[in-house]
C-alpha positions as CSV (number, residue, x, y, z in Angstrom):
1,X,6.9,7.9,17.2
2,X,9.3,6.0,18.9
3,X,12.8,5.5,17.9
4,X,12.5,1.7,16.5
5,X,9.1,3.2,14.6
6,X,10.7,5.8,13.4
7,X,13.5,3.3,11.7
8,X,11.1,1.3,10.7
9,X,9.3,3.7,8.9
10,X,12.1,5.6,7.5
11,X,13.2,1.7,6.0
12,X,10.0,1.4,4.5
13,X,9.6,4.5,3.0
14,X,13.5,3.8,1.3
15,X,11.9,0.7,-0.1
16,X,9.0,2.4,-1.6
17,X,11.0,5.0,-2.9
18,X,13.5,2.7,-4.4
19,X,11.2,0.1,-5.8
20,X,9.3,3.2,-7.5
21,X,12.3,4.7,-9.0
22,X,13.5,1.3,-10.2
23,X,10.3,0.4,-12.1
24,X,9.7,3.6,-13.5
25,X,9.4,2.5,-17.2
26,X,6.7,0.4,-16.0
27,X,3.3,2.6,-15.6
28,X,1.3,1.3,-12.8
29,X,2.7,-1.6,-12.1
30,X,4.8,-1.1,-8.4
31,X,5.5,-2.6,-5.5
32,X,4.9,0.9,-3.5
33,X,1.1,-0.4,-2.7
34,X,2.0,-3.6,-1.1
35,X,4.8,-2.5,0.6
36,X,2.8,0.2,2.5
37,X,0.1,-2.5,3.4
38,X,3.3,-4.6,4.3
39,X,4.3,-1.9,6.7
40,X,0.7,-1.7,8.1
41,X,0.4,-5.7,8.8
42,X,3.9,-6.5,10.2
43,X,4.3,-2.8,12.1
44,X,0.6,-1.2,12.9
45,X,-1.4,1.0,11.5
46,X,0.6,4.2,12.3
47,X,4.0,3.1,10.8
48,X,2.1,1.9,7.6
49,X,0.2,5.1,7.5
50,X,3.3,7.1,7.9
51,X,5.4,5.5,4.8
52,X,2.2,5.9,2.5
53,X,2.6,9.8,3.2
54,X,6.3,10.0,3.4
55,X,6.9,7.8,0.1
56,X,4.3,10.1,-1.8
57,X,5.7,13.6,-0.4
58,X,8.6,12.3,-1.6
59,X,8.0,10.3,-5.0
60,X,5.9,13.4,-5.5
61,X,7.9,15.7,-5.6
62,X,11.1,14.6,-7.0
63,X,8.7,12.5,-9.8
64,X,9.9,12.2,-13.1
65,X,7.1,12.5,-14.8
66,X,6.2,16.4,-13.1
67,X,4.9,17.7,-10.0
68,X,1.6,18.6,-9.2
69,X,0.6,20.2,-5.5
70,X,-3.4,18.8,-6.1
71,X,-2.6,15.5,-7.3
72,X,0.1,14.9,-4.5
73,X,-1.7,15.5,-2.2
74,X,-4.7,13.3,-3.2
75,X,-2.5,10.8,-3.7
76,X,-0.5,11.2,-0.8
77,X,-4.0,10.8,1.1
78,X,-5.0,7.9,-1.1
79,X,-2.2,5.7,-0.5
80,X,-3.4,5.5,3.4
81,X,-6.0,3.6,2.5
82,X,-3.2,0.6,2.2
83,X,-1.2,1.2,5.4
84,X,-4.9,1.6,7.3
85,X,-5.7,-1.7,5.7
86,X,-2.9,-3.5,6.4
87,X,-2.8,-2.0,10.1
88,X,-6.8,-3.2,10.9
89,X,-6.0,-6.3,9.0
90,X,-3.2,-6.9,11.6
91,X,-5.3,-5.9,14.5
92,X,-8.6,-7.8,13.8
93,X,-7.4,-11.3,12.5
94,X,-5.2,-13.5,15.5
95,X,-1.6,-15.0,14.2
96,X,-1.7,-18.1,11.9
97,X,-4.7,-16.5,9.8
98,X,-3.4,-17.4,6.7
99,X,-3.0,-21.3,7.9
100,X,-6.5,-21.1,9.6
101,X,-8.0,-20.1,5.8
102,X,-5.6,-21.7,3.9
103,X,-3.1,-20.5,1.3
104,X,-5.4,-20.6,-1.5
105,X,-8.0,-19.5,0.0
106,X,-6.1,-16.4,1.5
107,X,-4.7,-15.8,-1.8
108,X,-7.5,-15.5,-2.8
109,X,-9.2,-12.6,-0.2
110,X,-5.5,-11.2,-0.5
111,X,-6.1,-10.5,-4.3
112,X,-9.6,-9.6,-4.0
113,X,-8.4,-6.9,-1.2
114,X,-5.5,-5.7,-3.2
115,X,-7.9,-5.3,-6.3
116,X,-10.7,-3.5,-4.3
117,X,-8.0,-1.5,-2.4
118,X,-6.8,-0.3,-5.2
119,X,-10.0,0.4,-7.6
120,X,-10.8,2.9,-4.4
121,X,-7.2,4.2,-5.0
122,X,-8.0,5.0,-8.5
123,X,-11.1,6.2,-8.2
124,X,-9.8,9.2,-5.9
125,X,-7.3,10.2,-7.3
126,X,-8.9,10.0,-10.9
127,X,-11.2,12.1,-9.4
128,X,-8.1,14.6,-7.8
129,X,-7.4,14.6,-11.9
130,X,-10.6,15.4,-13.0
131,X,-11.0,18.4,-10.2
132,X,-7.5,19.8,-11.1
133,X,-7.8,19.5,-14.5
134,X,-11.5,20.3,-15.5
135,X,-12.0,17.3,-17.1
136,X,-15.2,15.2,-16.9
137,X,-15.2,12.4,-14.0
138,X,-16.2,10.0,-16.7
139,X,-13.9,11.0,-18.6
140,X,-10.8,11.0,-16.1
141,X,-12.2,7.3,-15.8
142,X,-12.0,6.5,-19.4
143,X,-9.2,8.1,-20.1
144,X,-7.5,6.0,-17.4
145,X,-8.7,3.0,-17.7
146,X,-6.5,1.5,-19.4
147,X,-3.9,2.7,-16.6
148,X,-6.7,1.4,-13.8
149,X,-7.2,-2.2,-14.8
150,X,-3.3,-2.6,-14.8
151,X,-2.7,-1.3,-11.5
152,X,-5.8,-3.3,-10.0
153,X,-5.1,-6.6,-11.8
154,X,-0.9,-6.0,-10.8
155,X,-2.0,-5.0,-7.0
156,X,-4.0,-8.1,-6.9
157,X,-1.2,-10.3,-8.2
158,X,1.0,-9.1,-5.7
159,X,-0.9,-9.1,-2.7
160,X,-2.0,-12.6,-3.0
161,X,1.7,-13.8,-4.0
162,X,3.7,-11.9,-1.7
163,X,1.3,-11.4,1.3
164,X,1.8,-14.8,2.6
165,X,5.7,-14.8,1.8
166,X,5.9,-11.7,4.2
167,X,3.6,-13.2,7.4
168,X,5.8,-15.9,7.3
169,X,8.8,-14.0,6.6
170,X,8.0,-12.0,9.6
171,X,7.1,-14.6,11.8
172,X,10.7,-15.9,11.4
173,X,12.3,-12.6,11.9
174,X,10.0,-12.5,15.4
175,X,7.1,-10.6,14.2
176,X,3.5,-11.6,14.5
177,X,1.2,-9.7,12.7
178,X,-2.5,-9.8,14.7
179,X,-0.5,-11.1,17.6
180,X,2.2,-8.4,19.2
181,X,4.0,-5.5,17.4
182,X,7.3,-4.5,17.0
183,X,7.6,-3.0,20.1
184,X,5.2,-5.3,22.1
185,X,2.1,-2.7,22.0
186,X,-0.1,-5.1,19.9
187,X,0.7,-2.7,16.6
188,X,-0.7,0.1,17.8
């Protein structure tokens, strides 16, 4: 990684880890997901990639609520799945996407991915549970449902809130998510 990467991801990863800490008394309900999508839209798919595993060998391990070497690593693994998103979404759409769809309409595919992005989320690492643990898949699912529906419904919420705030955000501070990266190399 370069050295402007590098800061980028080790800001990133600061906000995750802060944002975590600071809503810990609310279960499921965190920014951590959208930020790491955040980092994969405005800064490719490697920086958000990186602050998924970083924030999660880190949140991880110094977790309140225990450590577990099976679960943190499925859920360190897991959590790519919203820096890869954000990174391909970045990638594949050309800048002004969100005025070529329209807000609401991008809102709208913003929640839908932050929901469905998510579910997948939850699913694996439910599953990580149910390995570890001996437990019953259906069970690990049932048993965190309840967990499940408020992290999905939250995600999507946030994603189709703040998503728009932060492409515009960025296009102000010089970025251009879909157009060229931080460091010119189309967010690669």
């Amino acid at each position: 990684m370069r050295a402007r990467e590098t800061c980028l991801t080790a800001t990133m990863t600061a906000l995750c880890l802060a944002t975590n800490y600071a809503l810990i008394g609310l279960p499921n309900v965190k920014l951590m997901d959208l930020l790491v999508f955040a980092s994969g839209l405005l800064f490719g798919t490697k920086v958000g990639v990186s602050v998924a595993v970083l924030t999660w060998l880190i949140y991880g391990t110094l977790n309140p609520y225990g450590f577990c070497l099976p679960i943190l690593l499925a859920t360190a693994a897991s959590e790519t799945i919203y820096g890869l998103a954000g990174g391909l979404l970045r990638n594949s759409r050309g800048p002004g996407w969100l005025e070529e769809d329209g807000l609401a309409w991008s809102g709208y595919k913003l929640a839908v991915l932050g929901f469905s992005l998510t579910a997948a989320y939850d699913l694996l690492t439910n599953l990580a549970f149910s390995l570890t643990f001996g437990v019953p898949f259906l069970l690990a699912l049932a048993y965190g449902a309840w967990f499940a529906i408020l992290h999905e419904t939250s995600n999507a919420a946030l994603f189709a809130a703040c998503t728009p705030a932060l492409v515009k955000a960025s296009r102000f501070l010089g970025q251009s998510p879909g157009g060229l990266g931080v460091s010119g190399d189309g967010g690669q």
